[in-house]
Each structure stands twice: as structure tokens, then as C-alpha cells.
C-alpha positions in Angstrom: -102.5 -44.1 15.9 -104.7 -41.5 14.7 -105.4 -40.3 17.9 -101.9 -38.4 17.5 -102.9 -36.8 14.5 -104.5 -32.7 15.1 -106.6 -31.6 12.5 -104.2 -28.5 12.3 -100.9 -30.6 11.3 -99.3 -29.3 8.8 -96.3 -31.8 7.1 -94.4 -29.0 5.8 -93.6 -27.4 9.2 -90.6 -28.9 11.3 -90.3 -29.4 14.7 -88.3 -26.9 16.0 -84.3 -27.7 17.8 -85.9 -27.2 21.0 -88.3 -29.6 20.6 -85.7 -32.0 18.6 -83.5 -32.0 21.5 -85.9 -33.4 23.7 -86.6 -35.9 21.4 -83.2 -37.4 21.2 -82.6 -36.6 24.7 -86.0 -38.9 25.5 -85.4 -41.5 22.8 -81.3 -41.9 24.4 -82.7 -41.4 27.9 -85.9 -43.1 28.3 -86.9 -41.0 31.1 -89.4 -37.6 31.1 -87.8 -36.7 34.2 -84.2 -37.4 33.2 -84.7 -35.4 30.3 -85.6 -32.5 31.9 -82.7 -32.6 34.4 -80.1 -32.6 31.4 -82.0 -30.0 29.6 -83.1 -27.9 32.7 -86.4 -27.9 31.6 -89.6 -28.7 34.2 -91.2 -32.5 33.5 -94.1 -30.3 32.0 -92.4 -28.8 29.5 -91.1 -31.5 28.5 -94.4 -33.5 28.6 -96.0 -30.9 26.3 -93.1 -30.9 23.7 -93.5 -34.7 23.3 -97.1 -33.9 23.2 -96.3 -31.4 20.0 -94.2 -34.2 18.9 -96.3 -37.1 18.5 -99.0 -34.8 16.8 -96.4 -33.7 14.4 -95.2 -36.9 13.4 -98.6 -38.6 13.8 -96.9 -41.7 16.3 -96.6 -42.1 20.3 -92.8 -41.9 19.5 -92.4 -43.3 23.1 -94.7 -45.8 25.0 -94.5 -46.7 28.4 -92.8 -50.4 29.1 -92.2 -51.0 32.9 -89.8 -47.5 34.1 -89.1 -47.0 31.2 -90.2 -45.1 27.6 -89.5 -47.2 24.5 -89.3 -45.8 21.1 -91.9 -47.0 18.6 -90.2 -48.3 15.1 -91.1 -44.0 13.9 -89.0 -43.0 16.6 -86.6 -45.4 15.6 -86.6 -44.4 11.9 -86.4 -40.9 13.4 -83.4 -41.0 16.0 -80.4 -41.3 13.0 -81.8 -38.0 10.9 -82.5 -36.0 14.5 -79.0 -37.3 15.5 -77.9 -35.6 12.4 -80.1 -32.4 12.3 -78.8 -31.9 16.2 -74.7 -32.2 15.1 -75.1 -29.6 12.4 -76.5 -27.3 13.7 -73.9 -27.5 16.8 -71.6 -26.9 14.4 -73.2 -23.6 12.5 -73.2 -22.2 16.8 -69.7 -23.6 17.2 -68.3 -21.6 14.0 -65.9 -23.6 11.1 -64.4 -26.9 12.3 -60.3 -25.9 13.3 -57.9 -27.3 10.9 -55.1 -29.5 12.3 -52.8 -29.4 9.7 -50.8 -32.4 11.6 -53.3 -35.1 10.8 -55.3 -32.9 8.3 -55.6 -34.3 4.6 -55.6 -31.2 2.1 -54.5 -29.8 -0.9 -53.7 -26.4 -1.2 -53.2 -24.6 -4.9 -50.6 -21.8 -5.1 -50.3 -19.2 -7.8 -46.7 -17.9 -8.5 -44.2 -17.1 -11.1 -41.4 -19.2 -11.7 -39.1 -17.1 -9.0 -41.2 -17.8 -6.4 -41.4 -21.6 -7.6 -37.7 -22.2 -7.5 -37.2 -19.6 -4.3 -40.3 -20.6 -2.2 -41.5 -23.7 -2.8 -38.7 -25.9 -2.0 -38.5 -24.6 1.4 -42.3 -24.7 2.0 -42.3 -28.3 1.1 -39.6 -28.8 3.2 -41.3 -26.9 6.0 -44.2 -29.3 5.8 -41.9 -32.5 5.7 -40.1 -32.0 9.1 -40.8 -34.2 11.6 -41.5 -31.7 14.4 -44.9 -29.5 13.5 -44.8 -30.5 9.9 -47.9 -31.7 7.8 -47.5 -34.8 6.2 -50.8 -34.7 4.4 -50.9 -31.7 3.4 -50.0 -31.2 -0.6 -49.0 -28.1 -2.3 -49.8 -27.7 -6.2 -48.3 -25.1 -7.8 -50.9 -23.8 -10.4 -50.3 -22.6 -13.8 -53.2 -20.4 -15.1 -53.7 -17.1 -17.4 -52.8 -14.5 -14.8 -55.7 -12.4 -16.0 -57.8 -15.2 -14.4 -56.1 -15.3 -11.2 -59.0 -13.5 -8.7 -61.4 -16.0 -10.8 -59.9 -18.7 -10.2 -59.5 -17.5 -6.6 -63.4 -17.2 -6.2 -63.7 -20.8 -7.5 -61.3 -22.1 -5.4 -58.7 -23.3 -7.7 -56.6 -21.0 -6.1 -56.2 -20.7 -2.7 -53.2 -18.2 -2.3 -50.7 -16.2 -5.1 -47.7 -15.2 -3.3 -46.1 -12.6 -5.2 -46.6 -9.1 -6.4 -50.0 -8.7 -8.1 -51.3 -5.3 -7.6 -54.2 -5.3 -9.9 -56.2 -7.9 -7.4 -58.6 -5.6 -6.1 -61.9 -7.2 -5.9 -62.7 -9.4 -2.4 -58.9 -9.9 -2.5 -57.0 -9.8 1.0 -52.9 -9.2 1.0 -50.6 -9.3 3.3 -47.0 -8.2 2.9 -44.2 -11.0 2.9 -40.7 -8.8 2.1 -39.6 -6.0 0.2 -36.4 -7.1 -2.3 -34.1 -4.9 -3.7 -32.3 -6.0 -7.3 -28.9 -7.9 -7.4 -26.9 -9.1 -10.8 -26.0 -12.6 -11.5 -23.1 -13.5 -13.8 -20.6 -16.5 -14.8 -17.8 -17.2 -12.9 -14.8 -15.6 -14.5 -17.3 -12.7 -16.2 -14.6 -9.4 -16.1 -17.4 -7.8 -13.8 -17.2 -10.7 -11.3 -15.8 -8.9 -8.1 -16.0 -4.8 -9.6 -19.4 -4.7 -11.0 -19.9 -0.8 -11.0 -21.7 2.2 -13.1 -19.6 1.8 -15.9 -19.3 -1.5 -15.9 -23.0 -2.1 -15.6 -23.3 -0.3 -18.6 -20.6 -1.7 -21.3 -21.4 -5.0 -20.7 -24.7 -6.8 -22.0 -27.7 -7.5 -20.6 -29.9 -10.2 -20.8 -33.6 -9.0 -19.8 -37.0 -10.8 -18.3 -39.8 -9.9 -20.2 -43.0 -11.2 -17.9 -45.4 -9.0 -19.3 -48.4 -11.1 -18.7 -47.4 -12.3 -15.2 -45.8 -9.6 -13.5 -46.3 -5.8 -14.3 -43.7 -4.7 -11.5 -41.0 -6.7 -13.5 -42.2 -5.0 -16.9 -41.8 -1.3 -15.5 -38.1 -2.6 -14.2 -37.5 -4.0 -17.9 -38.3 -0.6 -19.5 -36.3 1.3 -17.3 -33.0 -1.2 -18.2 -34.6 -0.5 -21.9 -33.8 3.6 -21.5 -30.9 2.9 -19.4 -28.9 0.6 -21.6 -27.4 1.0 -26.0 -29.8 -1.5 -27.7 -26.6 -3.0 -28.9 -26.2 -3.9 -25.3 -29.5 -5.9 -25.0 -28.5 -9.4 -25.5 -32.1 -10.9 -25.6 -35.7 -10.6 -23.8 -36.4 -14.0 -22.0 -39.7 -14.7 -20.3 -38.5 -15.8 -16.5 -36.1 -15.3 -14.0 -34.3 -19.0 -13.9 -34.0 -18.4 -17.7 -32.2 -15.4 -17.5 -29.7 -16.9 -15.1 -29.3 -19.6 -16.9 -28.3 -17.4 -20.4 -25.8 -15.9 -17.5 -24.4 -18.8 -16.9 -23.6 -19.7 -20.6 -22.7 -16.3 -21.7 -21.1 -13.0 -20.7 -24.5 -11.5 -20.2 -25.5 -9.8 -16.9 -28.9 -11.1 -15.1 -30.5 -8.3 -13.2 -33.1 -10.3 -11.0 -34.8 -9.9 -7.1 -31.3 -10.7 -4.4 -33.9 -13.2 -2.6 -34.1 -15.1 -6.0 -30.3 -14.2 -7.4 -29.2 -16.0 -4.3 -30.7 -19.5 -4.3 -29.8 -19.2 -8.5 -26.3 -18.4 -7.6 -26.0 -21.3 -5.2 -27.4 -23.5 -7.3 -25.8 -22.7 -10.7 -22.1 -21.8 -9.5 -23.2 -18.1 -10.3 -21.3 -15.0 -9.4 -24.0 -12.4 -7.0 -23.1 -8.9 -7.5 -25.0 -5.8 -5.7 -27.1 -3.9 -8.7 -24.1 -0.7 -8.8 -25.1 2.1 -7.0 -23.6 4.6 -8.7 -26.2 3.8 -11.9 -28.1 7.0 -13.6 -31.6 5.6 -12.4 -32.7 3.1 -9.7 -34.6 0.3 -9.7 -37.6 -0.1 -7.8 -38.0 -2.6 -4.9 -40.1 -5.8 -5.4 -43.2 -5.7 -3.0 -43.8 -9.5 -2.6 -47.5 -10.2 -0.8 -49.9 -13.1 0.0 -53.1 -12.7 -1.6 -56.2 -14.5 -1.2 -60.2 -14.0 -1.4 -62.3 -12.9 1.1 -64.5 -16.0 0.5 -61.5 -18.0 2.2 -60.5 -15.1 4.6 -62.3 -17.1 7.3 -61.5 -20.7 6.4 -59.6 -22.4 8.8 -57.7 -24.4 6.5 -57.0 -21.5 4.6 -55.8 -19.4 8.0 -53.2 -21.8 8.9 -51.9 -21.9 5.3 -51.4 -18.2 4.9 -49.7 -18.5 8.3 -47.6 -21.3 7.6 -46.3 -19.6 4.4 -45.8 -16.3 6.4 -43.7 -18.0 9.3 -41.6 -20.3 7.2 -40.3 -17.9 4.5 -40.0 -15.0 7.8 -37.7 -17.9 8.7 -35.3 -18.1 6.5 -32.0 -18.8 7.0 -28.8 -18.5 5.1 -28.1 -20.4 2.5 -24.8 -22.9 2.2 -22.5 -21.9 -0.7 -22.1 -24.0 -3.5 -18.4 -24.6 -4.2 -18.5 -22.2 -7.3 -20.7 -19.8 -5.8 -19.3 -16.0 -5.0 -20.8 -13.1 -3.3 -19.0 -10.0 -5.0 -18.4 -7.0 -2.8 
């Protein structure tokens, strides 16, 4: 056995993949020559990398038995770490693993504000539901966090996209636009706007506003303009989210001003009246940018690749919705 040992060896160095690579290929083939047909390498070669070999590890590795090379019990003990050595590092030149989202077994976490929850995420999940190119094990969490922690929790992980608008993301954060929304007005049905919702109008009724300071700063510039625009007397009350506001609507004679992407899945759903935002009002509102956003440490990740497209083709999908029976669409 010592005979295999140099007086140079040195423990700490490893063999090299070359050199691993004809180990494995010797210890599956039994065969010099063999070997150095798969690995178009002369029988020299590979004579003097088992040579290197068997001082390194201090073992024959291989012993002659009949036409064949048998592995000693070393080689043995060696062939499942090799084996494993060998696959990884095929898979650092092959680039990430692809992600087939059809048998794949993930769970994705989504920032958003309620909007987004109740206009989005139903038709995601029912995206990844269908029988024909869904994802049945794929699971989406929608996350509740402090937004000022949002590109943290992004860099951690916890977060794997925010759709919405977020425009103070600005560090190793990627976007891609989804839509741009304009605003609409959601009311009861039998409101005395329901049908003629003009300037005027817009402006004697009351109001009741979304307040999302903390979550959305596009919605708090739109609040302060309605602020200027409108009497205080005709400020009904500040409430923190979208579906909130349309549901004061719906119980009062207050007028919802919200995105028309959301205002029409509210309107279907509560019985609501959706009115175009009057034209003819002293200022205008500006247009919701909605975005995907995610970090650059996932830019790259398969898994997270097929998720930004999957959101980006299923909501560029979308398709009319059916009208509830109270539903109306004023003109």
C-alpha cells in the first residue's frame, strides 16, 4: 500500500475534474482502454492520471482481475462522492436547472395592495388551476409586510414579486410594465349620479376617499388632489383600501373614485354602478402605472422567470368580465 504513497502528497490538494472523470469513467468501465475511447484521451494519459490518482489517495484504486480492473474497497468508498462531485459541477457548466412549472412543487410570495388582491389574484389562481398548461403545485401567498420593507424582504427572498406601482424600489430592483389605468367612479344602484355622472355632479355629491399612505404614494398624490378639488363638507370619510371604499359606496350615497381595472370586478361583484371619472372636471387625475418588480438576485432564477412571465401573460389576457344582474356600466 505504501508504495502508492509520494513523499510530495499533499492531503489538502484535490484531484482535479479531469482526473476525477477518469476515475469514474475507470471505476464504471473497468477498462484503461475503454476509458480513453469515451474520453478521447490516449491509454497513456490515462495511465498516468490513475498513476496521480493512486498517489493521491494512497490506494491501487484498481487492480487487475482476469480483463478486467476491479476497484479496491477505497475506490469503492470513493465512487458515490466522485459520482457527486462530477454531477455538480455539470450542472454549474450547464447553468440553473429549468423550471417546469407543470410538475414543479413551489411557492411563490406576492406583494400587493388589496386592489391587486381582489383584481389579480383570483384570476392568477385560476390561471394556474386549468387543466391545459396550468400548475397544480405551484402555490401563491399573498404577503402582508411593512411596505418600507418590501426591497428587504425581496433580497431575502420572502418576496418574490410586488405587482403594483412602487416607484421608490430602486436598489437591484427589476420592473416591468403590466398596464396603465385610468380612474372610474363606483356608486349604488339608484345613486341620482347613476347614468349622468358629470363635472357638476362630481362635485355636489360626496366623496368617500382611500387614504394608502404607507402602501401606495401614487394613490396619496390622487387623494390630495380630490382634497383641493372637493368642499370639505363634501368628504364623507378617508378609508384605507380600495374594496373598502366601494363597499361605503354601496351602503351610502358616497362616490368611490378608484383604478376602472379594479372598479370593474367591484362593480360586478357588489351590484355597483361604474361611471367614467367626468371629463369635464377642473383637474385630472393621473394614470395608475401598474409594474412587476422583482430583485436582481432572482432576475436569473428560472423559477422566478416563468413566474414573472406567467403573471405577465395571464393578466395581458384578460377577458371581459360577465355582469352581475345588478351591475351597470353608465355612459
Amino acid at each position: 500500500m505504501t508504495a502508492y504513497v509520494s513523499k510530495c502528497y499533499d492531503a489538502r490538494v484535490i484531484p482535479d475534474l479531469s482526473q476525477l472523470r477518469i476515475l469514474d469513467s475507470l471505476l464504471r468501465e473497468g477498462s484503461l482502454t475503454r476509458t480513453a475511447e469515451l474520453l478521447g484521451m490516449t491509454q497513456p494519459t490515462v495511465s498516468r492520471s490513475l498513476a496521480r490518482l493512486r498517489r493521491h489517495f494512497g490506494d491501487p484504486l484498481l487492480v487487475r482481475t482476469g480483463q478486467r480492473m476491479q476497484p479496491t474497497a477505497r475506490a469503492l468508498e470513493l465512487a458515490a462522492p466522485i459520482a457527486a462531485v462530477l454531477d455538480a459541477a455539470r450542472q454549474l457548466e450547464g447553468g440553473p436547472a429549468e423550471f417546469d412549472a407543470s410538475t414543479a412543487s413551489r411557492s411563490f410570495g406576492l406583494y400587493m395592495v388589496d386592489g391587486a388582491v381582489v383584481n389579480i389574484l383570483p384570476r392568477l389562481l385560476d390561471a394556474l388551476a386549468q387543466p391545459d398548461g396550468g400548475a397544480p403545485g405551484v402555490q401563491l401567498r399573498s404577503v402582508h409586510i411593512d411596505p418600507g420593507s418590501i426591497e428587504q424582504q425581496m433580497e431575502r427572498g420572502h418576496v418574490d414579486l410586488a405587482i403594483g406601482r412602487f416607484p421608490h424600489l430602486v436598489n437591484n430592483i427589476r420592473q416591468r410594465k403590466l398596464w396603465q389605468d385610468e380612474y372610474a367612479c363606483v356608486m349604488r344602484p339608484g345613486h341620482a349620479c347613476a347614468g349622468r355622472l358629470d363635472g357638476d355632479a362630481y362635485l355636489i355629491h360626496r366623496h368617500v376617499l382611500i387614504e394608502m399612505e404607507h402602501t401606495s404614494h401614487h394613490n396619496t398624490a390622487v387623494t390630495r388632489k380630490l382634497e383641493s378639488l372637493l368642499a370639505p363638507s363634501r368628504i364623507l370619510c378617508h378609508v384605507p383600501s380600495f374594496t373598502s371604499a366601494a363597499h361605503i359606496a354601496l351602503h351610502t350615497d358616497a362616490i368611490a373614485t378608484i383604478p376602472r381595472r379594479l372598479a370593474r370586478p367591484l362593480a360586478r361583484d357588489l351590484g355597483l354602478v361604474l361611471a367614467d371619472l367626468p371629463a369635464d372636471l377642473p383637474l385630472q387625475l393621473p394614470p395608475l402605472q401598474l409594474a412587476l418588480y422583482w430583485h436582481e438576485r432572482s432576475h436569473r432564477d428560472p423559477a422566478n422567470v416563468w413566474l414573472r412571465e406567467f403573471v405577465r401573460t395571464t393578466l395581458a389576457a384578460e377577458e371581459p368580465m360577465p355582469l352581475a344582474p345588478h351591475y351597470a356600466e353608465s355612459a
